[in-house]
C-alpha positions in Angstrom: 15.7 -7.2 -15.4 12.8 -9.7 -15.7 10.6 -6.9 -14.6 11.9 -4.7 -17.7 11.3 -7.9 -19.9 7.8 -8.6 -19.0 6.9 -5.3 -19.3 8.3 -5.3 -22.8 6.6 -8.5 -23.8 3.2 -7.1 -22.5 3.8 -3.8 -24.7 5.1 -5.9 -27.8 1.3 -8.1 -27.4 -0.7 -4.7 -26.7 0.8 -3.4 -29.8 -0.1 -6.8 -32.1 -3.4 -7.1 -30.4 -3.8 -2.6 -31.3 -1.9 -3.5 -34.9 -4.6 -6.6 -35.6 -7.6 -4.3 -34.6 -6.6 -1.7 -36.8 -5.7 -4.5 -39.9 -10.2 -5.3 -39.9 -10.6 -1.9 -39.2 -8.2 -0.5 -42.3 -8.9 -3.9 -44.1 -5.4 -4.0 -45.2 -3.6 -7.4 -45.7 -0.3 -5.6 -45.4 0.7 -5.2 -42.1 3.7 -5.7 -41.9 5.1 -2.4 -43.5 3.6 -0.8 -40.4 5.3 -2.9 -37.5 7.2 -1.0 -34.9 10.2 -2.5 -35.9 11.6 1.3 -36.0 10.5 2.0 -32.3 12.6 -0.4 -31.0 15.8 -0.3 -33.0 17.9 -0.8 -30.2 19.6 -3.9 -31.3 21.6 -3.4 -34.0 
């Protein structure tokens, strides 16, 4: 299990680290419209 949960933690940074690249890139200051909140739904 704390194998599953680090590797979640290390996707969860990639994608911030991805989402903050993309924010200078896009120069949007609204980034949190596109958070993966949706990928990950699991929890109710």
């Amino acid at each position: 299990m704390s194998e599953s949960t680090s590797e979640f933690v290390a996707k969860v940074k990639d994608t911030q680290e991805k989402q903050l690249k993309n924010q200078e890139h896009q120069g949007k200051g609204t980034p949190s419209s596109k958070l993966p909140t949706k990928q990950h739904s699991n929890n109710p």
